[in-house]
N, C-alpha and C positions, 0 to 999 in steps of 0.2 A: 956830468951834464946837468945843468940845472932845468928848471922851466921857464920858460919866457911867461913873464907874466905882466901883463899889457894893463896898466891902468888907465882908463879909456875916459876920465873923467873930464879933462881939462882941453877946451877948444874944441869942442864935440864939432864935428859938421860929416857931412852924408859923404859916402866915399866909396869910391870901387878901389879892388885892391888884388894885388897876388902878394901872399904872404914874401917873403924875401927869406927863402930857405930855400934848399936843394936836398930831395931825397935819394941816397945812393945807397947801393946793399950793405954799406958799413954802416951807416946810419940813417935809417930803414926807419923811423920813425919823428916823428919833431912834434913833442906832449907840449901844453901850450893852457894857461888859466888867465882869463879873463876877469878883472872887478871892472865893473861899472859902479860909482859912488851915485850916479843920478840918469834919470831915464837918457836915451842916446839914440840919434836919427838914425836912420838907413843906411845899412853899410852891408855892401855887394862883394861877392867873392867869388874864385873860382882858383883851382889846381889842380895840381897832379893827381897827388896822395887821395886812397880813399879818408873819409871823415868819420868820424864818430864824435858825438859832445852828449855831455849830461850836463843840467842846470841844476847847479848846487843849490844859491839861496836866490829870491826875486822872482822875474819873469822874464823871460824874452817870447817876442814875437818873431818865427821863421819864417821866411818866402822863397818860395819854387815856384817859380811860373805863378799861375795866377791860384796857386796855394799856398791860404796863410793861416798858420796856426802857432797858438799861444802855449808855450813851455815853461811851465815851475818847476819846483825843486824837485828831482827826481824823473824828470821827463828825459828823452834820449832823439837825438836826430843824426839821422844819417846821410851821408851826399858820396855820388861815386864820385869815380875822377874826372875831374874834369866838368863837374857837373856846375851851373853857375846857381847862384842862392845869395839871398839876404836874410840879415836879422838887424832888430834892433831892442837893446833893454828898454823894457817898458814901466820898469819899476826901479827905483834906488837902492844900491847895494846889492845889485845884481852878480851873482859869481859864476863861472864856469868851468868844466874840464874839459879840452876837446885836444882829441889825438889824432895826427894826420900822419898817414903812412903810405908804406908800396905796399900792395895787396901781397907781394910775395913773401912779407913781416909773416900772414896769416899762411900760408902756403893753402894746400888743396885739402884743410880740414872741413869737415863734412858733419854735421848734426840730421843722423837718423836719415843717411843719403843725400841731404839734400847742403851744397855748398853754402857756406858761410855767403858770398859771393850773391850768392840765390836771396839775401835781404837787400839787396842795395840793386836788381837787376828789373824789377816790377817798379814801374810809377812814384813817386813819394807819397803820394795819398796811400798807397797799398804797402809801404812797407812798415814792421813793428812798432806800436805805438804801447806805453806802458799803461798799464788800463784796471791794474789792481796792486792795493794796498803792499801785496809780498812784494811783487814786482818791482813797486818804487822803494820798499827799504833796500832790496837787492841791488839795483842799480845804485843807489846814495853810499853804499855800502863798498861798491866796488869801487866807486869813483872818489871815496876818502881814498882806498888803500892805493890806486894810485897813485891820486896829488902828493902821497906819501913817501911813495918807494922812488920818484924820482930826486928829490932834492938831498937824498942820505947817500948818494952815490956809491951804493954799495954793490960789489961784483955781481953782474946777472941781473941788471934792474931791467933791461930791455926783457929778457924772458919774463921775470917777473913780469912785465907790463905785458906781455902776448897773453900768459895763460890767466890774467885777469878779463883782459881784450876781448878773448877765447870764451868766457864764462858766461860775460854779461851777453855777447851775440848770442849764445845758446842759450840764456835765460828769456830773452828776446824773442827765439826763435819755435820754445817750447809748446806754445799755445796760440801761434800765428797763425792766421786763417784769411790769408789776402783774397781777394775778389778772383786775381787767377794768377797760379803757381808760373811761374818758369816755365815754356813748354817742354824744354828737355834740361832739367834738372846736370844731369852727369855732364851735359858739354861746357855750363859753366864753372870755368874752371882758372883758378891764378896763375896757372902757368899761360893760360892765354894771351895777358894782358903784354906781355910784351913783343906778340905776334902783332899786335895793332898800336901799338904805342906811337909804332912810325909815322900812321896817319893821327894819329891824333892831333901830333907835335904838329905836322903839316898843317893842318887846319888853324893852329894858334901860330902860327910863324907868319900864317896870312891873314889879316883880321881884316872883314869885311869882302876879303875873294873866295869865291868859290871854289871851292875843290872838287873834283868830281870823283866817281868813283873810281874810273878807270886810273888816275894820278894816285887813290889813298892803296889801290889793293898793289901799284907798282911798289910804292913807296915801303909796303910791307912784303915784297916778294909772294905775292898771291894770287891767285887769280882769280877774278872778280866774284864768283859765286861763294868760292870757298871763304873769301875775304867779308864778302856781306855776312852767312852762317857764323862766323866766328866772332865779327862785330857784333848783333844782334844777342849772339849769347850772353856775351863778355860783357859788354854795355848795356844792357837792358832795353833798348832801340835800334832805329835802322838810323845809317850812317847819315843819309840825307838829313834825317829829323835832329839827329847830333849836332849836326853844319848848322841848321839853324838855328838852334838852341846857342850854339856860339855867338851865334852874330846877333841875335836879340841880345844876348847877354852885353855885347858891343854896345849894343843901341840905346839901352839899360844907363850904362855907363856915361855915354856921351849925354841923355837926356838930366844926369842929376848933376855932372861935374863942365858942361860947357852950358853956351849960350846958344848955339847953334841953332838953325831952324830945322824942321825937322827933315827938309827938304833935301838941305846940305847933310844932315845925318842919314838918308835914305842912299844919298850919292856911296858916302865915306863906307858902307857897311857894305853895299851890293846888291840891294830893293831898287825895283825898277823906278821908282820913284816915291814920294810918300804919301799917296792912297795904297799902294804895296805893303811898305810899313806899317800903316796903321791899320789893316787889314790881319797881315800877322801878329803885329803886336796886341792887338785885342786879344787876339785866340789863344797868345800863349800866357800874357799877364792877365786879361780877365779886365784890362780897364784900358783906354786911352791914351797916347803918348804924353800928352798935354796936362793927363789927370796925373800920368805916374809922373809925372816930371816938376807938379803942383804940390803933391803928397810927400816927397820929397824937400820942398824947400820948406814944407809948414810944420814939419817935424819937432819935438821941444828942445829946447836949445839949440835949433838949428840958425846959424848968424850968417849967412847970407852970401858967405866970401866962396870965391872960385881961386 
C-alpha cells in the first residue's frame, strides 16, 4: 500500500469533502500526506475513522466550531469520528501526515488507566496540544518514521504504524492536564464504538432530518438510557449535540459550496427557519452565516467557481 499523497496546489477553491475510502477490519487504517506548494482556502471535512495529523513543514490553520488555531511543524490535531473540521495552509510548501483509522486499529490500550480514547472524548480546546521543545522533536520524529515505513511495503507496516500511533498518543498524553478529565475514564472504551456506529450512520444517511433518540438507541438495539451512557462516553457528547453538530456541519457546507440563501439552507438542514440558524450557527462557529460564508470566498487563491 502506498500513500495517497494529494498535491493540493493547483485549482485551489474551498470545498467540503468525505475522503473517498472505506475503513474495514482488513484495512483498518488509510495514512494519507498532504503538500500544499502555496497557501490554500478552506476546506471542510468529516468521517468515520478517528484522525490524527502532524504538520511537518509550513502552517496550517485548523477549525472546530468556532475554534481556530494555527499549527507548524511539529504540532498534532486530533478529530473523533465523525467529527466535522476545517483547515486551511496558510503558508507555501506546507506538508503533512495524517492517519485515519477505526478506533479498533488501537483497540482498548490504556496510558496510566486512562483510554487512549480519553484524548479525543473532551472538547478540542481541551484536548493535547504539543507545548515543549522534546515534545515537537518526538512528534516530527515519529511522524518521519511513519511517512517511512508506509511506501517500503514491507511485512507488518500496519503494526509498525499502530505502535508508532501507540507512542506518540502516550507521548501526547504524558503531561496532559485538560480543564476536565473524562468522567468515567474505564467506560470509554473501543469496543464501544461499534455499539453506536448504527446511529451514527443513521444520522449521516439523513442530512438535514432529525433523528431522535428513541430511532438512534433502536437502531443500535439499546435502550434509550443505556444508549445515551454509552454515546456520551464513546463520543465525548450527548447524542442531541452530536445531531447538531452534523447539520451545522451541513450548513457549513452549503454556505461555502452553493448560492443558496440562507433561508432555503435553514429549510434543507431542519432549523426552523433562518433566525434558528443563525442563532445556532453563531454559538457553534463564533461568527455569522454570511461572515462564515464571506471568509470563505475571500480566501487567497480562492477563484470564485461553484
Amino acid at each position: 500500500m502506498e500513500w495517497l499523497v494529494e498535491d493540493l496546489g493547483v485549482d485551489p477553491v474551498t470545498r467540503a469533502q468525505r475522503w473517498d475510502f472505506h475503513l474495514t477490519p482488513a484495512t483498518p487504517i488509510y495514512p494519507n500526506s498532504s503538500f500544499y506548494p502555496q497557501e490554500m482556502p478552506l476546506q471542510l471535512d468529516e468521517h468515520e475513522g478517528v484522525e490524527v495529523g502532524i504538520v511537518l513543514t509550513g502552517q496550517q490553520v485548523r477549525h472546530f466550531g468556532d475554534l481556530v488555531r494555527a499549527a507548524g511543524p511539529g504540532d498534532v490535531w486530533l478529530c473523533a469520528p465523525w467529527e466535522p473540521h476545517g483547515y486551511r495552509a496558510a503558508a507555501p510548501d506546507t506538508r503533512d501526515v495524517c492517519l485515519i483509522f477505526l478506533p479498533e486499529y488501537l483497540g482498548d490500550e490504556k496510558f496510566d488507566g486512562l483510554s487512549w480514547l480519553g484524548l479525543f472524548a473532551v472538547p478540542p480546546a481541551q484536548r493535547p496540544q504539543v507545548n515543549t521543545p522534546e515534545l515537537r522533536a518526538t512528534t516530527l520524529a515519529l511522524a518521519g518514521a511513519m511517512r517511512r515505513e508506509v511506501p517500503m511495503e514491507r511485512s507488518g507496516w500496519q503494526t509498525a504504524i499502530r505502535l508508532d500511533l501507540l507512542r506518540l498518543l502516550f507521548a501526547l498524553s504524558r503531561d496532559w492536564r485538560p480543564q476536565a478529565r473524562p468522567s468515567a475514564p474505564p467506560a470509554i472504551r473501543a469496543s464501544n464504538i461499534p455499539r453506536i456506529m448504527p446511529a451514527v450512520r443513521l444520522v449521516h444517511s439523513r442530512p438535514g432530518r432529525r433523528v431522535t433518540i428513541a430511532e438512534a438507541a433502536a437502531a443500535c438495539g439499546l435502550g434509550r438510557a443505556q444508549f445515551c451512557l454509552i454515546f456520551r462516553h464513546t463520543m465525548g457528547l450527548g447524542f442531541g449535540k452530536f445531531c447538531l453538530r452534523a447539520r451545522l456541519a451541513l450548513v457549513a457546507d452549503r454556505l461555502l459550496n452553493t448560492q443558496l440563501p440562507s433561508e432555503a439552507i435553514a429549510e434543507e438542514t431542519g432549523f426552523a427557519d433562518a433566525s434558528h440558524l443563525h442563532r445556532a450557527f453563531v454559538k457553534h462557529y463564533g461568527c455569522t452565516p454570511s461572515r462564515y460564508r464571506e471568509q470563505g470566498r475571500l480566501r487567497p487563491g480562492r477563484n470564485g467557481r461553484r
